[in-house]
C-alpha positions in Angstrom: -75.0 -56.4 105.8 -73.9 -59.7 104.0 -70.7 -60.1 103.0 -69.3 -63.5 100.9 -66.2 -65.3 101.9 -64.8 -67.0 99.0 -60.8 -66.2 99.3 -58.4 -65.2 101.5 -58.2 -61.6 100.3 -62.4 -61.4 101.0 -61.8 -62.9 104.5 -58.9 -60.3 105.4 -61.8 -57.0 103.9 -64.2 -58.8 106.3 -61.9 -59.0 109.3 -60.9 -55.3 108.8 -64.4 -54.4 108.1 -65.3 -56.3 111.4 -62.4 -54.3 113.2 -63.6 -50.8 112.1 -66.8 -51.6 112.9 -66.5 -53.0 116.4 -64.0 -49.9 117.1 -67.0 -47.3 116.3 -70.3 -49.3 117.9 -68.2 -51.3 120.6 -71.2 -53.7 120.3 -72.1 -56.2 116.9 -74.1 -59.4 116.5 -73.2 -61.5 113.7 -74.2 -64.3 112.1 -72.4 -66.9 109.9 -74.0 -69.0 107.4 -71.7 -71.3 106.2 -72.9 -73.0 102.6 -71.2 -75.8 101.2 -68.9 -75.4 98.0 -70.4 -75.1 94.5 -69.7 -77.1 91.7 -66.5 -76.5 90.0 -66.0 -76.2 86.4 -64.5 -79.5 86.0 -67.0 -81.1 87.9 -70.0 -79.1 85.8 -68.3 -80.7 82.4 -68.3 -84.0 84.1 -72.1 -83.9 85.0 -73.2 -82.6 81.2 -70.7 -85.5 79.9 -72.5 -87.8 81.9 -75.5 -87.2 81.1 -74.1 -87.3 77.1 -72.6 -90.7 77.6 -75.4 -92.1 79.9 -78.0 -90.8 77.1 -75.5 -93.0 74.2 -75.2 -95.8 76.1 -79.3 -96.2 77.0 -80.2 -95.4 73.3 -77.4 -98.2 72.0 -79.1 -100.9 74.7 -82.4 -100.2 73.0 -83.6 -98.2 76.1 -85.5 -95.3 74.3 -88.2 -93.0 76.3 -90.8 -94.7 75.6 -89.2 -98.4 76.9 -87.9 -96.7 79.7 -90.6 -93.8 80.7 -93.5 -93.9 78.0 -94.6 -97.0 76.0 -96.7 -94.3 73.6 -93.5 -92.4 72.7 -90.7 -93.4 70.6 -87.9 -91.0 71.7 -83.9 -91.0 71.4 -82.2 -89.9 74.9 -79.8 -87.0 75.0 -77.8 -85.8 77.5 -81.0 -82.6 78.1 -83.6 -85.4 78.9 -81.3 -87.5 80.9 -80.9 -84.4 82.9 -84.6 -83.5 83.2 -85.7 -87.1 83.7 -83.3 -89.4 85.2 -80.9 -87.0 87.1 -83.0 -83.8 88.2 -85.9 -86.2 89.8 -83.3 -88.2 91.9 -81.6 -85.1 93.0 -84.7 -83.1 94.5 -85.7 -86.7 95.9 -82.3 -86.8 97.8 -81.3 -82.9 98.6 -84.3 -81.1 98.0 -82.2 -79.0 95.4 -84.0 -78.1 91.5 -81.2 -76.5 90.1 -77.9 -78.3 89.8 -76.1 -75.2 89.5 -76.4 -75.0 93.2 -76.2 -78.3 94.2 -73.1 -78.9 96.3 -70.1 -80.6 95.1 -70.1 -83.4 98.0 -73.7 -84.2 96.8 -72.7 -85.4 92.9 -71.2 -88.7 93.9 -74.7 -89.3 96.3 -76.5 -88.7 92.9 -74.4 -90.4 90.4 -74.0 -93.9 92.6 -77.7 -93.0 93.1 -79.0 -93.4 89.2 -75.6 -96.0 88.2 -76.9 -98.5 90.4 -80.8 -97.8 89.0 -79.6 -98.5 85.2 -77.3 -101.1 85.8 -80.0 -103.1 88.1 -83.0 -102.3 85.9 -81.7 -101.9 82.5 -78.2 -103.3 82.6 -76.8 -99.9 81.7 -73.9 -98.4 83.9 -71.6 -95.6 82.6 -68.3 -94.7 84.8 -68.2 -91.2 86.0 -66.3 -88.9 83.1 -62.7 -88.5 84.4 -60.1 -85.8 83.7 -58.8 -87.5 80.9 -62.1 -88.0 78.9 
């Protein structure tokens, strides 16, 4: 059986479910896996905005593809390639994670300073994290 534990009202079906259970078998062995919170909403627009505003701000320091990744290639960022080829590469590098749906909220600041401190030192481009108000 695996049960998820997101709020207080799935906690309190476990702990009765755990009740009835131990009252019929006397006897259980359970194990806990505890996984670190998702991304939230807020911080998912945040990441895409990023990526947006990271992808504007390479393209108007004349930091296209091809300067930055490819000299053969003459392409504009936007925030999909920034994701793919700046972000996603620094993220399995540093958790070991593809997807950053699942990547856990305590990790985005680990990957943002990560790549911020890469274009400012390399290509003199650095773009704040989004905030609420943006």
């Amino acid at each position: 059986m695996t049960e998820t534990i997101n709020s207080n009202k799935s906690l309190e079906t476990v702990i009765e479910l755990l009740r009835q259970s131990f009252e019929t078998y006397k006897y259980l062995d359970i194990e806990i896996k505890v996984q670190g919170k998702a991304r939230t909403n807020k911080q998912n627009a945040a990441l895409h905005k990023y990526f947006s505003q990271l992808a504007s701000a390479l393209n108007a320091g004349g930091w296209d593809m091809r300067k930055t990744l490819r000299p053969e290639i003459d392409i504009p960022w936007t925030g999909e390639l920034v994701k793919e080829h700046l972000w996603r590469p620094i993220q399995v590098a540093m958790i070991g994670e593809e997807s950053t749906a699942k990547v856990k909220a305590v990790d985005y600041p680990l990957i943002y300073e990560t790549l911020n401190r890469h274009t400012a030192a390399k290509l003199g481009v650095s773009v704040p994290w989004p905030s609420r108000e943006e």
